[in-house]
BAFI-3210 file (N, C-alpha, C; in Angstrom, 3 decimals, decimal comma, padded with zeros to 6 digits):
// residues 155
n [1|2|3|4|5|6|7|8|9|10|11|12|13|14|15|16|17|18|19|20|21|22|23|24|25|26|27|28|29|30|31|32|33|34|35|36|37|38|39|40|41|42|43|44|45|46|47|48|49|50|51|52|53|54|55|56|57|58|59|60|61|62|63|64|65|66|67|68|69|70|71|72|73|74|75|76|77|78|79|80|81|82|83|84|85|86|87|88|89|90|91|92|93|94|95|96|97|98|99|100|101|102|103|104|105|106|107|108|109|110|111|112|113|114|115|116|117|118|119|120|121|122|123|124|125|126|127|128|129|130|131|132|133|134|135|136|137|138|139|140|141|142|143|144|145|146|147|148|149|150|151|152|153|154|155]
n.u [000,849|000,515|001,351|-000,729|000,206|-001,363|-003,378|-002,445|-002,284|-004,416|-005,141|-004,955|-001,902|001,139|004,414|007,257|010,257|013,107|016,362|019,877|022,274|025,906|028,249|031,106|034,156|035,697|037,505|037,796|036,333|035,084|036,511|035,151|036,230|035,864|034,231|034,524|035,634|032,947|031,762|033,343|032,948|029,843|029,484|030,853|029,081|027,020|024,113|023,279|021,726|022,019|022,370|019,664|017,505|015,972|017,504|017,865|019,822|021,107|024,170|025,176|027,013|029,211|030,499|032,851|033,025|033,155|032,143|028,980|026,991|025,154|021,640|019,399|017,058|014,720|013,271|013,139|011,672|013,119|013,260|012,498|011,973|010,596|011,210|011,054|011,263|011,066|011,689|014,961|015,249|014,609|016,228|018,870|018,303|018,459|020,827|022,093|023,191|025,700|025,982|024,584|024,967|023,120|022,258|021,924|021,438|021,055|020,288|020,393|022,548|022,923|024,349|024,131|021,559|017,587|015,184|013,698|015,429|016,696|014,909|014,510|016,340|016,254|014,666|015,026|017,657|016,521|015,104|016,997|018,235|016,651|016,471|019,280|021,177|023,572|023,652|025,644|026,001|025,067|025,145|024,727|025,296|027,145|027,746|030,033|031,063|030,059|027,193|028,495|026,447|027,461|030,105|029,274|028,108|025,399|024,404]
n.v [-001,169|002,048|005,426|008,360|011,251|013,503|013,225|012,776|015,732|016,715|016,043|017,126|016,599|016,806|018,320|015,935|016,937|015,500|016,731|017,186|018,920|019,622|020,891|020,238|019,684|016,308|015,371|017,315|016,612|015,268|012,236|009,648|007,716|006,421|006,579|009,059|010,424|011,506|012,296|014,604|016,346|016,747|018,091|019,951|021,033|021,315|023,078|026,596|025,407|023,472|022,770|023,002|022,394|019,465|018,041|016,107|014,821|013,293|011,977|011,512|009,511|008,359|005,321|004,983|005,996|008,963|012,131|013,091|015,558|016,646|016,732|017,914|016,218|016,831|018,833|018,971|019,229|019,842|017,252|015,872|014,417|014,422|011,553|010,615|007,792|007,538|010,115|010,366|008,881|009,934|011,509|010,014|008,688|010,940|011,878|009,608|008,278|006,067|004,942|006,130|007,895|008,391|011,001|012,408|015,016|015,907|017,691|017,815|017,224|014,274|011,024|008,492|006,478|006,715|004,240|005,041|006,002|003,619|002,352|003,596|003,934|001,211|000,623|001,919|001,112|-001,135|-000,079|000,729|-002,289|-003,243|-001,244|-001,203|000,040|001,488|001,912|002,865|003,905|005,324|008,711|010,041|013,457|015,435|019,004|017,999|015,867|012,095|009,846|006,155|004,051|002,331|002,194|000,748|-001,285|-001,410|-001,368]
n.w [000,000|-001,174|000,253|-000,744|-001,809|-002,293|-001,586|001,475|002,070|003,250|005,398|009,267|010,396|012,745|011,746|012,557|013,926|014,084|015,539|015,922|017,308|017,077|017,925|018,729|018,797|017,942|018,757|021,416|023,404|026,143|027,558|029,133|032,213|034,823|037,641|038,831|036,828|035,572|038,062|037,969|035,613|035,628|038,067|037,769|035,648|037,094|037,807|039,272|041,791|043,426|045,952|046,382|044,775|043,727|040,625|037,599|035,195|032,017|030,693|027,503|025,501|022,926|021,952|022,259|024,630|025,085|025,633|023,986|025,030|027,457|028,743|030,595|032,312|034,092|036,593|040,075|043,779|047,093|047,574|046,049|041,856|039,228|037,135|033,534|032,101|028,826|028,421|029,131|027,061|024,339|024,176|024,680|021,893|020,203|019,867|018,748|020,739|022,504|024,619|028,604|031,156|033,775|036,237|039,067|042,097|045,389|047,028|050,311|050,481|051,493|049,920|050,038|047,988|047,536|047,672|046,036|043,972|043,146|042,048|039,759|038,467|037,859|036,114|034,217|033,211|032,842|030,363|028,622|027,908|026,297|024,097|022,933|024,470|026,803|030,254|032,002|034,707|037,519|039,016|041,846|042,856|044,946|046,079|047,690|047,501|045,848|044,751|042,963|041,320|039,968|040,727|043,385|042,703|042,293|039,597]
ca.u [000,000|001,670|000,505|-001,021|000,988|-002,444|-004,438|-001,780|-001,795|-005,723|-005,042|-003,899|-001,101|002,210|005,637|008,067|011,532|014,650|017,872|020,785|023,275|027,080|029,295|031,933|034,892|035,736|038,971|038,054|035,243|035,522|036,181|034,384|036,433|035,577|032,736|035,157|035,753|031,827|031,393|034,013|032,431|028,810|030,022|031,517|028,363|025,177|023,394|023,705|020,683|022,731|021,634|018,036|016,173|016,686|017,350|017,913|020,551|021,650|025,340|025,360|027,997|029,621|030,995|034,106|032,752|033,376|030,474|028,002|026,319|024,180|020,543|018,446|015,663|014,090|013,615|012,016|011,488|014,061|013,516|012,274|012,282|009,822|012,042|010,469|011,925|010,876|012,468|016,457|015,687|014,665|018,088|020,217|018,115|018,542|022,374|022,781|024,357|025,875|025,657|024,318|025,076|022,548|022,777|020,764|021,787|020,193|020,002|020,293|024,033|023,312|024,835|022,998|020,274|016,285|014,760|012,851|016,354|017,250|013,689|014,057|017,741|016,714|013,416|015,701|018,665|015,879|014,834|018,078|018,534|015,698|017,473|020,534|021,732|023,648|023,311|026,859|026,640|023,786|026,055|024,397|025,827|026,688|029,200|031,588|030,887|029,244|027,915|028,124|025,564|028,484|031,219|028,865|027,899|024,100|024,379]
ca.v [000,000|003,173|006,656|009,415|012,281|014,689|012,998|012,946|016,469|016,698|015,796|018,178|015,755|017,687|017,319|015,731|016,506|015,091|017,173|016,921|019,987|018,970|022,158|020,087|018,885|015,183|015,357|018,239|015,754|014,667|010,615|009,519|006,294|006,184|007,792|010,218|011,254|012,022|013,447|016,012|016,784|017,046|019,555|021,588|022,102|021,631|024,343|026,691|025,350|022,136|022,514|024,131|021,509|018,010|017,695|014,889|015,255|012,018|012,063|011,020|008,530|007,624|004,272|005,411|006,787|010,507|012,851|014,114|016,248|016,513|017,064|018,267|016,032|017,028|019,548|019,015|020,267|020,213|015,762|014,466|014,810|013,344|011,021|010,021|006,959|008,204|011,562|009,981|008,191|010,577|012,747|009,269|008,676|011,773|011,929|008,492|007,745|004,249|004,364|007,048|007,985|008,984|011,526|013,411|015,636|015,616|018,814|017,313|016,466|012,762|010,566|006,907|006,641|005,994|002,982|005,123|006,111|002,381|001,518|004,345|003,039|-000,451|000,504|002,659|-000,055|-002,559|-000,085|000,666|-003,270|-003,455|-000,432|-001,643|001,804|000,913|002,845|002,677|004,200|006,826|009,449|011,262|014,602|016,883|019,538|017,509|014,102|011,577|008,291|006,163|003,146|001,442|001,776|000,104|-002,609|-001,823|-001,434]
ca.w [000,000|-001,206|000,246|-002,035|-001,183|-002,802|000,357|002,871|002,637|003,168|007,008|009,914|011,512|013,094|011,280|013,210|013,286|015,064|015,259|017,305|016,476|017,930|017,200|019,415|017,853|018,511|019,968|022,121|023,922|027,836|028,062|031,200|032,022|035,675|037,976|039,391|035,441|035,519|039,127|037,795|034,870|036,016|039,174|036,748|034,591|037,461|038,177|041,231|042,691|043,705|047,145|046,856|044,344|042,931|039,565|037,101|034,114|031,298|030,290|026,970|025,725|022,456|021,954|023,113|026,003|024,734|025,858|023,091|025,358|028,711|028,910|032,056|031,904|035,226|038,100|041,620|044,823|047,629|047,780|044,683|040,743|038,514|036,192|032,746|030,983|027,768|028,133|028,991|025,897|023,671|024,253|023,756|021,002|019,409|020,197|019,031|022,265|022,609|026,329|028,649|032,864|034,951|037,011|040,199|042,932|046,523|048,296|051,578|050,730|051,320|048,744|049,852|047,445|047,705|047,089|044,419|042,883|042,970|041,182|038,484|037,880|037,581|035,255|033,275|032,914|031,756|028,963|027,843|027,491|025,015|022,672|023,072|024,917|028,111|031,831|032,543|036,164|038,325|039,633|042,893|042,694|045,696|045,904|047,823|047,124|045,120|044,422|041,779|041,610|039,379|041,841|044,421|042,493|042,146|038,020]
c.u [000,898|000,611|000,343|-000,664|-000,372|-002,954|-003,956|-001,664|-003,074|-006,033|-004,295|-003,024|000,356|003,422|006,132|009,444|012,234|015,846|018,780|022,263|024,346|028,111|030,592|033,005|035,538|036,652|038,852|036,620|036,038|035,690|035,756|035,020|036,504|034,497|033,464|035,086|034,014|031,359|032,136|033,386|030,478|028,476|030,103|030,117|026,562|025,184|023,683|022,460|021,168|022,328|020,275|017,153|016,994|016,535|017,797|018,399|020,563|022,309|024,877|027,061|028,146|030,325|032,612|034,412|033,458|032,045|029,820|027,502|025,557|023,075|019,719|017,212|014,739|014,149|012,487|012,137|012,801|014,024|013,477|012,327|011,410|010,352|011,076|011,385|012,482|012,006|013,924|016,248|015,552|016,140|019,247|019,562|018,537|019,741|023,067|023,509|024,561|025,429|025,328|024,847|024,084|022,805|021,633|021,618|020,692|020,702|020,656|021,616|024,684|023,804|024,090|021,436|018,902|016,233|014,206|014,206|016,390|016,113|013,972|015,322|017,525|015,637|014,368|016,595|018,028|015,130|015,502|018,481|017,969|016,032|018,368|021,962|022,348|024,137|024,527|027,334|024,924|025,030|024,983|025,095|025,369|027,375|030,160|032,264|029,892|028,515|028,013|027,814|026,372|029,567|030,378|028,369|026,370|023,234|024,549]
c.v [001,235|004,564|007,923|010,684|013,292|014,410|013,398|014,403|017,414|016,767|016,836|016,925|017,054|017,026|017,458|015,832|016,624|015,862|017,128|018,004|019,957|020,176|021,780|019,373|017,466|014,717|016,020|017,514|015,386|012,731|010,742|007,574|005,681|006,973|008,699|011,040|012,159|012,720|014,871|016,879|017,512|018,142|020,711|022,299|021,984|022,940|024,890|026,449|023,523|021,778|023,057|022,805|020,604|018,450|016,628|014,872|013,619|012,627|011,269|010,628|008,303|006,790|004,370|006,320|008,368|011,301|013,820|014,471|015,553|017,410|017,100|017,258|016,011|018,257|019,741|019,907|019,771|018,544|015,010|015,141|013,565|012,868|010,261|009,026|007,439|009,616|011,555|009,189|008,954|011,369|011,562|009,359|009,423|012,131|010,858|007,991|005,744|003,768|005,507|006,645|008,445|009,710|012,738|014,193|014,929|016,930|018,561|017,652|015,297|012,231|009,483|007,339|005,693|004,765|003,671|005,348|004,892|001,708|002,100|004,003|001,571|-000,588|001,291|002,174|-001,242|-002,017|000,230|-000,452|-003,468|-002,696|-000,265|-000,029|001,540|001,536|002,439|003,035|005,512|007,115|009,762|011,924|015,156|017,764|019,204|016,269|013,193|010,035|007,460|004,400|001,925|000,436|000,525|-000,840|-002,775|-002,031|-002,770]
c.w [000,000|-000,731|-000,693|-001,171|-001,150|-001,731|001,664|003,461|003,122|004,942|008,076|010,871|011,500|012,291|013,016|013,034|014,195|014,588|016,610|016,976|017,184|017,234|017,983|018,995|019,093|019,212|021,359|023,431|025,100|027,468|029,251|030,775|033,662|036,553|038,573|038,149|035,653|036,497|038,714|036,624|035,126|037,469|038,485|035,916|035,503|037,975|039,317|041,828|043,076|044,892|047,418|046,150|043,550|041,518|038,717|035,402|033,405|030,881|029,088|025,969|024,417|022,005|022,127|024,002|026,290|024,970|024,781|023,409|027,037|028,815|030,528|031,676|032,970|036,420|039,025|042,411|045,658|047,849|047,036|043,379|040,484|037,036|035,167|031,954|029,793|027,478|027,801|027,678|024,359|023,434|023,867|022,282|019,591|018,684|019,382|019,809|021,989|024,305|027,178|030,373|033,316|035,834|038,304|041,147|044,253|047,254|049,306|051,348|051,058|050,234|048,869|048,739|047,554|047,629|045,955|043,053|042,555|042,337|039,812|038,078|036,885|036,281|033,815|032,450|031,619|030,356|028,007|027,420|026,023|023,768|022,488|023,621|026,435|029,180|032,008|033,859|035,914|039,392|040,667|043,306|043,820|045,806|046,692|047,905|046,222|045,117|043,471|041,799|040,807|040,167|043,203|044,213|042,163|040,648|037,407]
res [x|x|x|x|x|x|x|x|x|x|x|x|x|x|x|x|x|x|x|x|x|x|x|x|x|x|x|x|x|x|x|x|x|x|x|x|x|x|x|x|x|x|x|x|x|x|x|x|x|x|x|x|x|x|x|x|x|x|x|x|x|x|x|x|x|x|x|x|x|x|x|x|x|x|x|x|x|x|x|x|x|x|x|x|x|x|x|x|x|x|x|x|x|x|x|x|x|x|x|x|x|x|x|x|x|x|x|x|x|x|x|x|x|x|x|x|x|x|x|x|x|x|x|x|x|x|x|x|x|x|x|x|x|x|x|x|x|x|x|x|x|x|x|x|x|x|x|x|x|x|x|x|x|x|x]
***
């Protein structure tokens, strides 16, 4: 079944369009080859509201774990952040990321994380399995420490 372009254009549907604009030259890219590499990097570029409200960034990753960028995909109140699947995947997607980090803050200045971090990790992990995109570490970002759900074995 082929579509008739004269009809298709008979309908109000939205275009869609994907871009991903990288003005960063490829040499001049961070490696992240441990979670210290990424706590340093993600210090350097969160926000100054580091201690006032959670928020919820994805490092994206390509296949030689060079960073094509970091997207905000969240901001809460002073305990939580409402994390969408969908959303960290749209930004690898877009990126073509091979592999992406996770990353949150906590106000408080605790570093142990929730049980809800440790659900939205593990829901997040299992849908990066399915698009072959892989969670290489959840940083929790504070300004003088971190943790990283890699180093501790919960990835």
């Amino acid at each position: 079944m082929t579509m008739d372009t004269a009809n298709f254009s008979a309908f109000k549907v939205a275009e869609i369009e994907v871009t991903y604009k990288n003005k960063v030259n490829p040499s001049d890219r961070p490696k992240i080859t441990r979670s210290q590499d990424g706590y340093n990097l993600l210090k350097s570029v969160w926000s100054d509201k580091i201690e006032y409200v959670e928020e919820f960034c994805v490092v994206l990753l390509n296949r030689a774990n060079k960073v094509l960028g970091i997207s905000r995909i969240s901001e809460g109140g002073l305990s939580s952040c409402i994390v969408d699947p969908r959303r960290v995947f749209q930004c690898a997607l877009k990126a073509n990321a091979s592999s992406i980090i996770l990353a949150h803050n906590h106000p408080s200045g605790q570093t142990q994380p929730s049980e809800a971090d440790i659900q939205i990790t593990k829901k997040i992990k299992t849908a990066g399995d399915y698009l072959e995109i892989t969670v290489v570490d959840h940083i929790i970002v504070t300004p003088y420490s971190y943790y990283s759900f890699a180093d501790e074995g919960i990835l």
